[in-house]
N, C-alpha and C positions, 0 to 999 in steps of 0.2 A: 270649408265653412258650412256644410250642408248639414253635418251629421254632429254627435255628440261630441267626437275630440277632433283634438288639432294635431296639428306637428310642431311639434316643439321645437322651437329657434334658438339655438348654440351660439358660441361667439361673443356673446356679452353678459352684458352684467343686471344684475335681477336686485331690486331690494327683497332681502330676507327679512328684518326686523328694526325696528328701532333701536336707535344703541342702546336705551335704560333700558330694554327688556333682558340685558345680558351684564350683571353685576361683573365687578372684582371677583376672580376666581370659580365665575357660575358657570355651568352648560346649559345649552337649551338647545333640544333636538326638534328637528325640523325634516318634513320630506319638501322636499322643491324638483321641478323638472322630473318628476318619481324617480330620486335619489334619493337615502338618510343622510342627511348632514347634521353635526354636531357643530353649533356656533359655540364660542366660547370666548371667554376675555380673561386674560392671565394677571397677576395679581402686579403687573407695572401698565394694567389699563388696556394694552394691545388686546385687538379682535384676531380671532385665528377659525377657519372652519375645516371642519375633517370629515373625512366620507365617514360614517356612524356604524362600523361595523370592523370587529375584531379580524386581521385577516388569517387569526390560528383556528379559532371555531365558528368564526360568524356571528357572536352575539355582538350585539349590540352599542355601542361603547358606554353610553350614555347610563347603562345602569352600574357603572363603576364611580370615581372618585377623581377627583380632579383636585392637584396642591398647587396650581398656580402657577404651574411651567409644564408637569405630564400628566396624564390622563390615563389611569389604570385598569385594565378590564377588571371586570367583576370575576370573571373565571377561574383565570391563572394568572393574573395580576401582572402582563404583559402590559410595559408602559411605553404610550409613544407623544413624540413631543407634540409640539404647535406644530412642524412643519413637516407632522403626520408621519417623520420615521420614528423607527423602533426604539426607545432606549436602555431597556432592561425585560429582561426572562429571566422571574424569582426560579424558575426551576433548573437551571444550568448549573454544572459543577465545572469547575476548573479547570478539567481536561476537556470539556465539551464545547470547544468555539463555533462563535455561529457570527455572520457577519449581519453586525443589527442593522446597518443603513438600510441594508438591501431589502430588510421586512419593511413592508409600508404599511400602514392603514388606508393614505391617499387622504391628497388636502384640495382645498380650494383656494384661489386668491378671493384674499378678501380685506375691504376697504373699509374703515369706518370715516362719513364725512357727511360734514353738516346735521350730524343727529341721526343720521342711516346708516344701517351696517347692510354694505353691498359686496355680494359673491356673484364673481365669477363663473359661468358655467361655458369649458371648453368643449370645441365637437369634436377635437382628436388629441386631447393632449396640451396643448399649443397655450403658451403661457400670451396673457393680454398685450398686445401692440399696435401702435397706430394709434388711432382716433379713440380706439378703443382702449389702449393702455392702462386708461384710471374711468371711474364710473363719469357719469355726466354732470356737471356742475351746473346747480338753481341757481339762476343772476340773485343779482342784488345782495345778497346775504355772504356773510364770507362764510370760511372752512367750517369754524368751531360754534358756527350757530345752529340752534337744533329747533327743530318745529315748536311753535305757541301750541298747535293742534295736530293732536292726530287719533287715527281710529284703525282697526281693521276689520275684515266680513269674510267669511266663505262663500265662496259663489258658488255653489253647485252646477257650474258649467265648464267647456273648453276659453284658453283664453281669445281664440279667433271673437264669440260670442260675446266673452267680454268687452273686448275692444269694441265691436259695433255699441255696445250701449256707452262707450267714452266718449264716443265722437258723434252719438244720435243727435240733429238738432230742433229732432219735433215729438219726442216722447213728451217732454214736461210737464203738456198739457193736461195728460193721459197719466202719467204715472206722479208724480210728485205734485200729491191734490191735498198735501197737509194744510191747512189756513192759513200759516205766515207765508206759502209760497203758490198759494193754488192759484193755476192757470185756468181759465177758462176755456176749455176746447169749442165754442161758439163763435169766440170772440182771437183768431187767428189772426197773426199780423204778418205782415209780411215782410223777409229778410233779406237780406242779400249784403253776402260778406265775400272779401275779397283771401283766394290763399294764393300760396306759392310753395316751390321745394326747400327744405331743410334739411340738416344734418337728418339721415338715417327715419326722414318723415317730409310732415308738411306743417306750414301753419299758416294761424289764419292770420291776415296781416293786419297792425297794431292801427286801434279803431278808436274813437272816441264813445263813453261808456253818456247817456242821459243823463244831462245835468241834476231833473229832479227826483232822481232815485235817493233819498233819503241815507240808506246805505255806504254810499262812497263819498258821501258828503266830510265822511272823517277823517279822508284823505286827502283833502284839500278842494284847488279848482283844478280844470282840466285832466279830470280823467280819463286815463285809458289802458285797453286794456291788449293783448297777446297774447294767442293759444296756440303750444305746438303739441303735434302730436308726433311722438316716433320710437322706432325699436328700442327692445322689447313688447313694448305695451305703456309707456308713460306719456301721461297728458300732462303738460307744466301750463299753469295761468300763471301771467306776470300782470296785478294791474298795480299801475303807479298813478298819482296827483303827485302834485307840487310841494306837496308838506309827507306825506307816506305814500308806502308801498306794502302788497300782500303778495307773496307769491303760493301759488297751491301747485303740489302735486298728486296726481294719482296715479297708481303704479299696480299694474295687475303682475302678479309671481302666478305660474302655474305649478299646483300641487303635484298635478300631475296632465295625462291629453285631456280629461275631462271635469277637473277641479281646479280652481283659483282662487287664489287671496287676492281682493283686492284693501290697496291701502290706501288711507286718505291722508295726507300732512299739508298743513298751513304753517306759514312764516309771517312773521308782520314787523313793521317798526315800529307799531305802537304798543304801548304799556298796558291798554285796556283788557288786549284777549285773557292774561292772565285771570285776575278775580274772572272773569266771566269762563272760563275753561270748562267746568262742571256744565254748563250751559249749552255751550256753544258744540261741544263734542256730542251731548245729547242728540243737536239738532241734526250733525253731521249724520250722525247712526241713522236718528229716522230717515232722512233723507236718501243714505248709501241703501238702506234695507227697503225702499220702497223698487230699487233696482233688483236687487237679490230676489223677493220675490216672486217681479218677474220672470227671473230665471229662473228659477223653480217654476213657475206654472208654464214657462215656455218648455222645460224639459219635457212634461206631460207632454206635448206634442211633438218634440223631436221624437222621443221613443216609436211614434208609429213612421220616421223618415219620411217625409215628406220633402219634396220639392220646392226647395225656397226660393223667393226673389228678391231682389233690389229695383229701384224707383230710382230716377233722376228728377230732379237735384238734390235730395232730402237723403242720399242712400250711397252719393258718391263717393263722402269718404270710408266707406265699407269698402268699397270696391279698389280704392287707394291702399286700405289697409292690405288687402289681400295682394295686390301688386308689388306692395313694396317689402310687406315677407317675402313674395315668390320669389322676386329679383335678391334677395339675400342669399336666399335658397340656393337658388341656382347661381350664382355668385362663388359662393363655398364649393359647390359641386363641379366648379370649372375652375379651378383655383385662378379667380382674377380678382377685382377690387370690385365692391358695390356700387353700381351706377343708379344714382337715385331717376328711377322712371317716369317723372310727373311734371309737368309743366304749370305754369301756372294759370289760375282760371278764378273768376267770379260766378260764387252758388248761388240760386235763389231757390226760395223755399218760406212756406208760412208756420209760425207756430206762437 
């Protein structure tokens, strides 16, 4: 966590994109985890992703053709299906047999659900099982519903980095100083929220939100709200009243040890976010880019390595985050199961 990149965590599953960003019969190349993957959707709907590279010369697949079931290099128009084998070599003659299964390109598993298309990234091979089997399911909302909202950013950072700004509880003051949200850093209050362990993280445990926040007033009475945080890098907010609910994700993909995407997607029961969407995703962006910048002016000082610290209570779940990758880490590396590290505990902290 000291320096510019991370080590990238295997074993699960990443959101790559949103499903509209991948028409009937379109690709869309992507680097993730610094691998080229080719997302694609075939022309009866289904998501497929393929390692993005010819394995006869290396280029690239993406700048070939796709008809909705194979995917043609541009070179020698070697075509391999969705499930990344071979299925034809235009240059073969009759007498020249060649066993196509055995050419791969190389796939991913990959998921479309809830409006997300989530890939897989294995540490040796090892097809998804367990917990891990299928990506993580947002409450509330069934299969086929897909975000009111959504946005994404480059973060010119590693995702360790990232993640301390998903789970900061005292930047706001400081960084998000636009007029409809600005905090007064004078004027500190003081917190104190209760967590506990969770699947594959923690969260904070389910709070009652102020009654006179204007905001959730459109969600009924008795507000409240749920934040987990866990592997990969996804923060899910659940808040429900009585009459609606909002669920948000954010979900940081690393491009690579020292580049990330982070994404933002909202769910709602309500019919409002729609007309307002132009709006609302505006505020999203300023808001996400008022983070991004910092990391960008935080890079300027990683580059000279410096010696960082963490603070209690304001800074422990950094400290959680890095625990509970370790323990993955070394989890894989002793072929056992994940033992989530963390007990439960009440933070206090002013912002």
């Amino acid at each position: 966590m000291q320096g510019l990149t991370a080590t990238l965590i295997r074993g699960l599953w990443y959101v790559a994109v949103p499903g509209d960003a991948v028409k009937p019969g379109a690709m869309l190349p992507k680097t993730l985890l610094g691998e080229p993957v080719l997302i694609g959707r075939g022309n009866d709907g289904r998501v497929f992703a393929l390692r993005n590279l010819c394995p006869h010369r290396g280029i690239p697949l993406h700048y070939g053709t796709f008809d909705g079931e194979a995917v043609a290099c541009s070179y020698h128009g070697w075509k391999f299906g969705r499930d990344g084998g071979c299925v034809e070599i235009p240059s073969l003659r009759e007498d020249q047999p060649v066993d196509l299964p055995k050419i791969r390109c190389g796939a991913y598993p990959c998921v479309e659900r809830q409006g997300l298309i989530w890939i897989y990234f294995a540490k040796d091979g090892e097809a998804p099982s367990g917990s891990e089997a299928e990506p993580p399911r947002l409450p509330v909302f069934g299969h086929d519903v897909a975000p009111a909202l959504k946005i994404v950013l480059p973060f010119p950072c590693s995702t360790d980095h990232a993640a301390f700004g998903l789970m900061d509880p005292t930047h706001a003051a400081f960084v998000h100083t636009s007029w409809w949200f600005k905090k007064d850093p004078t004027k500190l209050r003081p917190k104190e929220k209760a967590f506990e362990p969770s699947e594959l993280g923690w969260r904070m445990v389910r709070h009652a939100l102020p009654p006179q926040n204007i905001a959730y007033k459109v969600l009924g009475q008795n507000v409240s709200t749920e934040i987990s945080y866990r592997l990969p890098g996804l923060r899910i907010e659940e808040i429900r009243g009585d009459r609606h609910a909002v669920v948000g994700l954010t979900a940081i993909t690393p491009v690579d040890a020292e580049n990330t995407e982070v994404h933002q997607f909202f769910w709602v029961s309500t019919g409002w976010a729609k007309p307002l969407r132009p709006l609302l995703e505006h505020l999203m962006t300023v808001f996400l880019d008022q983070d991004r910048v910092v990391v960008v002016r935080q890079r300027e000082g990683l580059e000279a390595k410096p010696k960082l610290m963490l603070i209690n209570d304001a800074d422990t779940q950094a400290r959680w985050w890095m625990r509970v990758k370790d323990e993955w880490l070394e989890a894989q590396a002793e072929g056992r199961p994940f033992a989530n590290p963390l007990k439960p505990m009440v933070l206090r902290w002013r912002s």
